[in-house]
C-alpha positions in Angstrom: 89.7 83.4 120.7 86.1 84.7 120.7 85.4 88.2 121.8 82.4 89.2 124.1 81.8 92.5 122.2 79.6 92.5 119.4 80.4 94.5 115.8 77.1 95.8 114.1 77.2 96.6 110.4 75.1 99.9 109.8 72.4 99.2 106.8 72.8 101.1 103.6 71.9 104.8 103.8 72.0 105.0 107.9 74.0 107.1 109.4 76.8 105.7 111.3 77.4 106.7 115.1 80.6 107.3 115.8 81.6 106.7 119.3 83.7 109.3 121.0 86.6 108.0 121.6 87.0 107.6 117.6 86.6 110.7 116.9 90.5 112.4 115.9 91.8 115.1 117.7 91.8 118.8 116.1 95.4 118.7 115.8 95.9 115.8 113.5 93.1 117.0 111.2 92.8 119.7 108.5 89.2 119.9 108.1 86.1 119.0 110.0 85.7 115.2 110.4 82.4 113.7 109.1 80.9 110.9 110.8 79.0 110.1 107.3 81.9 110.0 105.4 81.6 106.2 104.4 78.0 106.9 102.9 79.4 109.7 101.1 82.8 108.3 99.6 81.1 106.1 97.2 79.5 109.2 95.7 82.5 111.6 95.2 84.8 111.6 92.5 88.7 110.7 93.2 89.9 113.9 92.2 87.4 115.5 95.1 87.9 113.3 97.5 91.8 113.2 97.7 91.1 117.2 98.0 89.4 116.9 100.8 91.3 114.4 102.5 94.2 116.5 102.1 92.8 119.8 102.5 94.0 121.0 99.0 92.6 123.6 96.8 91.6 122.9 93.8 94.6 124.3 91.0 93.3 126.9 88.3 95.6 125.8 85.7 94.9 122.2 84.0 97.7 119.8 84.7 96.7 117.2 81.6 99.2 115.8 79.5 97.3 113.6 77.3 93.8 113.8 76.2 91.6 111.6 73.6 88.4 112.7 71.7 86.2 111.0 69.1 85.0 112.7 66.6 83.1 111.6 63.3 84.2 108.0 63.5 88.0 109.0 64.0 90.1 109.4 67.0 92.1 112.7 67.9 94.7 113.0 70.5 95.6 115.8 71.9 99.1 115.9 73.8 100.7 118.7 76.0 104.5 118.6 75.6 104.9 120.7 78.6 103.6 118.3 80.9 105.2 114.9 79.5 108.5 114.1 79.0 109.6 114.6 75.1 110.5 110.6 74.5 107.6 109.3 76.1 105.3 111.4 74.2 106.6 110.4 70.8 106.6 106.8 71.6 102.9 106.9 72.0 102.5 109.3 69.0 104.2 107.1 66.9 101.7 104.0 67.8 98.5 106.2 67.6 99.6 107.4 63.9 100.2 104.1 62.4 97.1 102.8 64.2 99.9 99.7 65.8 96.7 100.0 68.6 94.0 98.7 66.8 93.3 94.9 66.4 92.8 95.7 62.8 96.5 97.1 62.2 98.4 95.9 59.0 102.0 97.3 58.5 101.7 98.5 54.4 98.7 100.8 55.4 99.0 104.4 56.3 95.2 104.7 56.6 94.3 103.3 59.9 96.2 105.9 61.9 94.5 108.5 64.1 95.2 112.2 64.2 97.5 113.5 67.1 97.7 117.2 67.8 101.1 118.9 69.6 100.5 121.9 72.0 103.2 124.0 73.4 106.2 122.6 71.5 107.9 125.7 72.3 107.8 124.6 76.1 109.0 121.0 74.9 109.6 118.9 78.5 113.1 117.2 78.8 114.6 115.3 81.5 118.3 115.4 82.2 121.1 118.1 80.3 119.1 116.8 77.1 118.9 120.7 76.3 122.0 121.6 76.2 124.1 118.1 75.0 121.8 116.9 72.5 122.9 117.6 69.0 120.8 117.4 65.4 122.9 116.7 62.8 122.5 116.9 59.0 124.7 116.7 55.7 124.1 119.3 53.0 125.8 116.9 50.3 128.4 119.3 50.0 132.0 118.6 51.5 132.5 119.9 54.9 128.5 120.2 55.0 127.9 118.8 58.2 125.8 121.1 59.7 125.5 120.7 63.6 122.4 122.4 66.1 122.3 122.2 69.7 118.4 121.1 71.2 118.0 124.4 73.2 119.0 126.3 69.9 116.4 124.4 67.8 114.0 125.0 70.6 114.2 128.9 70.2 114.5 128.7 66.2 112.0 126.7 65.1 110.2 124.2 67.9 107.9 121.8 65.7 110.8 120.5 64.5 111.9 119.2 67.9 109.1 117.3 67.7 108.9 116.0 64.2 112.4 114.4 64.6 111.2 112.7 67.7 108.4 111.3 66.1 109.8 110.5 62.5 113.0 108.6 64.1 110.6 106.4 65.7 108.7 105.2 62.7 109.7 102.4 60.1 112.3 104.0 57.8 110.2 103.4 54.7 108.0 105.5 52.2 104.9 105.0 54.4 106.8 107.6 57.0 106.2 110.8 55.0 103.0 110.0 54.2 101.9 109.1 58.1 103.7 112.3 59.2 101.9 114.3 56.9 98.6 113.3 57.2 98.2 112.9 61.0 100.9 114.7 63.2 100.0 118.2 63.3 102.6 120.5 66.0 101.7 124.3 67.3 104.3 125.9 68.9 101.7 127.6 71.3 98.8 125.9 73.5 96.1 126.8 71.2 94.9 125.0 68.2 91.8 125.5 65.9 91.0 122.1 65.7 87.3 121.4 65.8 87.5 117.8 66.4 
């Protein structure tokens, strides 16, 4: 069924005429509507443009959980454990530090990791009544040397080792673990680090 009205592409860089009727009422609108917003789009970054769609102002604090840098050939990544859940965080540490990423991984090689730096592990992020069910558990070799520490307890005591455990029970249990733990998982219990990198 053919139409008798006829649809006119504006060229590149025109301005486009918005009829009237097309324009949207005040009420339904947070800020003032452009009629050049289709030329503009293209040139605004995401974060921008769902701002001013929804008439947000922009948040002073940075919400990033996750953050990658090059530096001298070698790959740091930098993770906030406030803003991503404990597990999920490990899971991807544990990759990055064995290097499981890189076309060139082999599993008897603890050189082919990259370096992954831990910020705020005393503001560790857990989902459910992980903080106050979740038990760490270790033997002193002695009898009746089961020694027994609730999460939210390790969290106030010492909270790099909340962490460590994630990470280190998610690696092969073999003599390559120590080394790939020591040489590129660093923690800081704060959100500051003097890493140059």
């Amino acid at each position: 069924m053919k139409s008798d009205k006829k649809y006119t592409v504006p060229k590149q860089g025109q301005p486009l005429v918005v009829p009237e009727r097309f324009k949207p009422k005040p009420e339904y609108t947070q800020l003032k509507f452009d009629p050049n917003i289709r030329h503009r789009v293209m040139e605004m970054p995401n974060h921008l443009l769902y701002r001013y769609i929804q008439g947000v102002k922009p948040k002073k604090e940075p919400e990033s959980a996750y953050v990658a840098v090059h530096h001298k050939g070698q790959t740091w990544h930098l993770f906030n454990a406030e803003k991503i859940p404990l597990g999920r965080m490990a899971e991807m540490i544990a990759i990055f530090i064995r290097g499981k990423h890189k076309p060139t991984y082999e599993k008897n090689r603890f050189d082919l990791g990259d370096k992954c730096v831990v910020v705020n592990a005393s503001k560790v992020k857990t989902t459910g009544e992980k903080m106050n069910q979740k038990l760490y558990r270790h033997y002193t070799g002695y009898p009746g040397g089961l020694k027994e520490v609730l999460m939210k307890d390790l969290v106030e005591k010492d909270p790099e080792q909340v962490v460590f455990r994630a990470v280190k029970g998610m690696l092969p249990k073999n003599t390559i673990r120590g080394i790939l733990l020591e040489r590129n998982l660093i923690i800081h219990e704060g959100p500051y680090h003097e890493h140059i990198a």
